[in-house]
N, C-alpha and C positions, 0 to 999 in steps of 0.2 A: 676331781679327776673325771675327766670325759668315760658315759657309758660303753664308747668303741671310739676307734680310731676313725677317720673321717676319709676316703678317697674319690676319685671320680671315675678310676675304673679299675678294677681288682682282675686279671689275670691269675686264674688257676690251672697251672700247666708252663714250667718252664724251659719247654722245649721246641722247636724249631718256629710255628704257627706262633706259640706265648709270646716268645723274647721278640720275634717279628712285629704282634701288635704292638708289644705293650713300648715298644722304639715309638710307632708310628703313631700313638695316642699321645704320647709323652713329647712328641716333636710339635704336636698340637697344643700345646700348655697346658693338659690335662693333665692332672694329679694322678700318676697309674703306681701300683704297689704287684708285685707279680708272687704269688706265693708258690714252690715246689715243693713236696712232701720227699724227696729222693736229696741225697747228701750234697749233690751240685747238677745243674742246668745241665742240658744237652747232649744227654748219655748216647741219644741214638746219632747225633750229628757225631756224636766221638767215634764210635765203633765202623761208621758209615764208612764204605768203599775200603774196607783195609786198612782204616785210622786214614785217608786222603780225603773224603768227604767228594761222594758223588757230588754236588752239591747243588747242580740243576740239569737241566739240557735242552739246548738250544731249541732242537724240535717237539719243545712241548706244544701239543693242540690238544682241541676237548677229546679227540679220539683216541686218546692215549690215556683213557679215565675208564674206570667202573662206575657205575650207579646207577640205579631206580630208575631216575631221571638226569638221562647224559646231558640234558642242555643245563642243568643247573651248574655247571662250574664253569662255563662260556664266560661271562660277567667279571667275574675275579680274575680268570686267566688273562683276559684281554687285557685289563686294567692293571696289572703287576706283572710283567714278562720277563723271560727270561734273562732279559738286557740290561732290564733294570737291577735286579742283584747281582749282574755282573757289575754294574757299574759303583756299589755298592765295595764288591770285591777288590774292583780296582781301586776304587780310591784310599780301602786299607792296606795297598802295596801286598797284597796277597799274590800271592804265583800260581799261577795256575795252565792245565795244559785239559786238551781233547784228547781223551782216549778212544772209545768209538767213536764211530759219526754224533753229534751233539751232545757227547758226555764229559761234562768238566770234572776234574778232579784240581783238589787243591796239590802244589809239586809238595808241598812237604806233610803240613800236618793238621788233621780236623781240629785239632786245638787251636787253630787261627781265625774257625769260620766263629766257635763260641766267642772266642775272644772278642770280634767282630760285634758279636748281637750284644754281646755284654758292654763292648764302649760305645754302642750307639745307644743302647739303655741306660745309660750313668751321662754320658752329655744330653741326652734327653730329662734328666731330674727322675728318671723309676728307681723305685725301689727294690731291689729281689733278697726275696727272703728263702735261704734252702733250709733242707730239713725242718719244713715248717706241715706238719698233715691239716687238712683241713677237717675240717664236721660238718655240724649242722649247719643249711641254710635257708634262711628267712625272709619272704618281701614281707618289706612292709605295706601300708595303706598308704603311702607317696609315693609307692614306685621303687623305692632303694632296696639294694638287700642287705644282709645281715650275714655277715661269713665267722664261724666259730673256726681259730684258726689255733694252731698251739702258739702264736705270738699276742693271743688276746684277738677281739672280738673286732671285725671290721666293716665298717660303712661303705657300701659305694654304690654309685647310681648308674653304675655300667658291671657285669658281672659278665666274664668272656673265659667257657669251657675251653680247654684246651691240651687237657687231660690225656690226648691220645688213644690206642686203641688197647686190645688185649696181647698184642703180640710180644715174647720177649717179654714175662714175667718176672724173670732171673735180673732186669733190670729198672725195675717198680711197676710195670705195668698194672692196673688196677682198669677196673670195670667202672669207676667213679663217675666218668662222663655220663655214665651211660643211667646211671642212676639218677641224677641233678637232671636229664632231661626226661627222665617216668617221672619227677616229683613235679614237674609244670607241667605234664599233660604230652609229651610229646609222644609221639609213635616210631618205635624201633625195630629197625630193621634187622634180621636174624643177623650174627655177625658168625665166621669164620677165617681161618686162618690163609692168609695171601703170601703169597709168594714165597712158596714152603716147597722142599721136598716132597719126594710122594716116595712111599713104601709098599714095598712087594711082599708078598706072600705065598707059602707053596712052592708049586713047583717054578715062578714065577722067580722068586726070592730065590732057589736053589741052583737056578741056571747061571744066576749072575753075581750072587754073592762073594764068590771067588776073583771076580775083575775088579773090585772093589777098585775105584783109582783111576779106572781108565777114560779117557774124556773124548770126546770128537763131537766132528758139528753135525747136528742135523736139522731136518725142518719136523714140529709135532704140530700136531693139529687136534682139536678138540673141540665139539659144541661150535664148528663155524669158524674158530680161530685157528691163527699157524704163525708159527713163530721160528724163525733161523737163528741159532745160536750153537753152542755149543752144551753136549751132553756130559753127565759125571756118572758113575755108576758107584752108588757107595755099598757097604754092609748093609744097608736096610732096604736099599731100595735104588730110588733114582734122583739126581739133583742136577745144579748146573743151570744157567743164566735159561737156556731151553726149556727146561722142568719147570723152576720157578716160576716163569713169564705165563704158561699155560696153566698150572695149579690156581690160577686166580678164577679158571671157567671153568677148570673142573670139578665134577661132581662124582660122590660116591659110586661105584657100578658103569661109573664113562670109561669109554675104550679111546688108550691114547694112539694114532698110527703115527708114524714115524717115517718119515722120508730118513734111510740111515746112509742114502750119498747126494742131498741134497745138491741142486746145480750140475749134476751126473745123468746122463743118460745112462742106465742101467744096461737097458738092453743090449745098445751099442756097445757098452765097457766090455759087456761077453763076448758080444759077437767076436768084435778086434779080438779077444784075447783067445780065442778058439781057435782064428785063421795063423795068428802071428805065433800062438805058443801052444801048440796042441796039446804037448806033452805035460803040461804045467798043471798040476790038479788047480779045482775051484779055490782052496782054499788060500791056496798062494796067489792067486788073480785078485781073492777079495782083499789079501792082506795089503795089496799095495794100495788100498783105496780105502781102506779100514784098520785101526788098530789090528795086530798081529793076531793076540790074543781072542780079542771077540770074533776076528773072521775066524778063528779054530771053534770057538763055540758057537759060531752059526751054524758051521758044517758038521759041528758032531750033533747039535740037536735039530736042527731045523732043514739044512740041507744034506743030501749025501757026496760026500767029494771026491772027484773021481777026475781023470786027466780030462780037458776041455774038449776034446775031439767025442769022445763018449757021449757027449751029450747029443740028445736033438734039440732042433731049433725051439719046440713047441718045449721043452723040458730049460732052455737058460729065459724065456720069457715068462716062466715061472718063479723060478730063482729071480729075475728081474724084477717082477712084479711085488714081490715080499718084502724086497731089499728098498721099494719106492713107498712100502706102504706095510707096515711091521707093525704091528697088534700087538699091543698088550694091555690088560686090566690093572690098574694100581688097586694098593686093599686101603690107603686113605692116607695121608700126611703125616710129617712130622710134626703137628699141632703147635700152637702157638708159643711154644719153648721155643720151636727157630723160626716159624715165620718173621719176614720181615715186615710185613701191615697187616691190620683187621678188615676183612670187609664187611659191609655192612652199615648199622648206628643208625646215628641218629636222621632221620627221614627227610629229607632235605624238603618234602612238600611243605612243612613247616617251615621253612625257614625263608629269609628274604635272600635270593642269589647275588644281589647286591652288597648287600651288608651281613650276610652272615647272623643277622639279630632272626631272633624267634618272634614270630607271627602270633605267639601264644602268649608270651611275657615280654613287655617290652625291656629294652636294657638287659637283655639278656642274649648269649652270642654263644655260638658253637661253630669250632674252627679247628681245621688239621683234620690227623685221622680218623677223630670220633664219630666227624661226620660220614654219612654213605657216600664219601666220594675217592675213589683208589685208585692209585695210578702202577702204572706197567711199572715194570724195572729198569733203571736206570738215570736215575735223576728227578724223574716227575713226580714221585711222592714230595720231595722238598720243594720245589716250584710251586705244589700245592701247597704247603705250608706257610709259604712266604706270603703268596697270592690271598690266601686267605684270612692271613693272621692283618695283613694289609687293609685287605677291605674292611677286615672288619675294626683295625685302628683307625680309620679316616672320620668313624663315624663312634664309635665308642664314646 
């Protein structure tokens, strides 16, 4: 009886970036075996978009990433585009529609896009093995590793992390990648939690606590970035595709401003509502331009409301001016229980942009989210997945 099993590339991680290579290694006549420590593949493609699976968008470019080094994911993205997983999609009679501008969602069920990576891995000849944890790992003095797996002990001469990040523990997430790259030498970049909620505090949290639920669009802005989307106001804090998008730049102690009538001339909105409806206090002026509720709790904390004629000019250009640029401190995140990605990992100067293989151990490959490369909301964390699990099967 053989001392291990024998492959030619061992996939650890069978979720979006995994099932990706270990198709495209496997379409290459490579012997790929994919092992997942979690009871079935693709938890995060499942749960994705509301069970419809964001599942890429059209307008992915490198500027729509985080990292270190933004030109490092230039290479893969060029090389696996958007069009190409569509075409992918379409050939499995998949349905699918645009919801915002270049955001695909599948019409029925993320259970088609799995299905999808699972019959292109089984007509490829891979193996996947769930509920399988893995251990210890070994090169040896030819270059192979040596994976302690709970199905017995495996050979292979391509070893490709894909282990994912910290985010969403509650669904296996583990720190593994990030270990298997300190045990070759690599250098890691601090990780934290992307595109998460952010939670208030004080008298911050006491103002709004009560609107829990209330949503509208606006534009925030943080550290340089700004973002149009629409706001949530929950129990703890703040959330909503707006929140989310900028939680990936923000920082402890950052102040987020708030355009709260984004595409609105403020000023103007007054003035007209001053000459046209004098008699109309502010707060009824802002409700038509704002949830009912939060224009009352602007006016009882922040503004005084009073019929519009009352005002002076120099007094609604203030009111204007707060309404275009609304300050507030968050006290820090809903941590990696709901974020949707890790930023951070593994340092991509290591790594070849090309092929995803480590510059430090050859035959060895880090792909998906473990790496420090993150993308906004809406699609482009999966395109990175794809993109990368890609390059790095062409060569595995």
């Amino acid at each position: 009886m053989a001392e291990f099993d024998t492959v030619d590339v061992l996939v650890v991680g069978g979720g979006a970036a995994g099932l990706m290579c270990a198709a495209t290694a496997g379409r290459r006549g490579r012997r790929v075996r994919v092992v997942e420590h979690a009871n079935r593949v693709g938890k995060k493609i499942l749960m994705s978009g509301g069970g419809r699976c964001n599942f890429t968008n059209l307008g992915t470019t490198p500027a729509n990433f985080l990292s270190a080094n933004p030109h490092y994911c230039k290479s893969a993205l060029a090389r696996y585009t958007p069009y190409d997983f569509l075409a992918m999609v379409d050939r499995h009679r998949i349905a699918w529609h645009e919801k915002d501008v270049g955001q695909l969602f599948c019409d029925e069920s993320s259970k088609l896009v799995v299905r999808m990576l699972l019959d292109e891995c089984e007509a490829a000849g891979v193996r996947v093995d769930t509920g399988c944890a893995v251990g210890a790992i070994t090169r040896l003095d030819d270059g192979a590793y040596v994976v302690e797996t709970a199905n017995g002990r495996v050979r292979a001469t391509s070893l490709v992390v894909a282990t994912g990040g910290l985010s969403i523990p509650s669904m296996g997430a583990t720190g593994f990648g990030y270990t298997v790259a300190a045990q070759f030498g690599h250098r890691l970049l601090p990780t934290r939690a992307g595109l998460v909620p952010l939670t208030l505090s004080g008298k911050h949290q006491e103002r709004f606590e009560d609107l829990s639920g209330i949503a509208f669009p606006v534009e925030v802005s943080c550290n340089g970035m700004s973002f149009r989307s629409d706001l949530l106001v929950t129990h703890r804090g703040l959330s909503g595709p707006a929140i989310l998008q900028i939680s990936s730049y923000w920082q402890p102690g950052d102040e987020l401003v708030l355009d709260l009538l984004p595409g609105i001339d403020a000023e103007a909105l007054l003035a007209d509502a001053r000459a046209a409806r004098p008699a109309a206090e502010l707060r009824t002026v802002l409700a038509d331009a704002l949830p009912r509720r939060f224009a009352q709790r602007l006016c009882e904390v922040w503004f005084e409301s009073r019929p519009m004629r009352q005002y002076r000019e120099a007094e609604l250009r203030a009111v204007a001016a707060q309404l275009a640029a609304f300050r507030i401190v968050a006290s820090g995140t809903e941590g990696y229980r709901t974020a949707e990605v890790t930023l951070g990992g593994v340092d991509t100067d290591q790594l070849s942009s090309s092929t995803m293989q480590s510059k430090l151990a050859p035959g060895l490959f880090f792909i998906g989210e473990v790496v420090d490369v993150t993308g906004h909301l809406g699609g482009y964390n999966f395109q990175w997945a794809w993109a990368s699990g890609h390059a790095a099967g062409e060569v595995a």
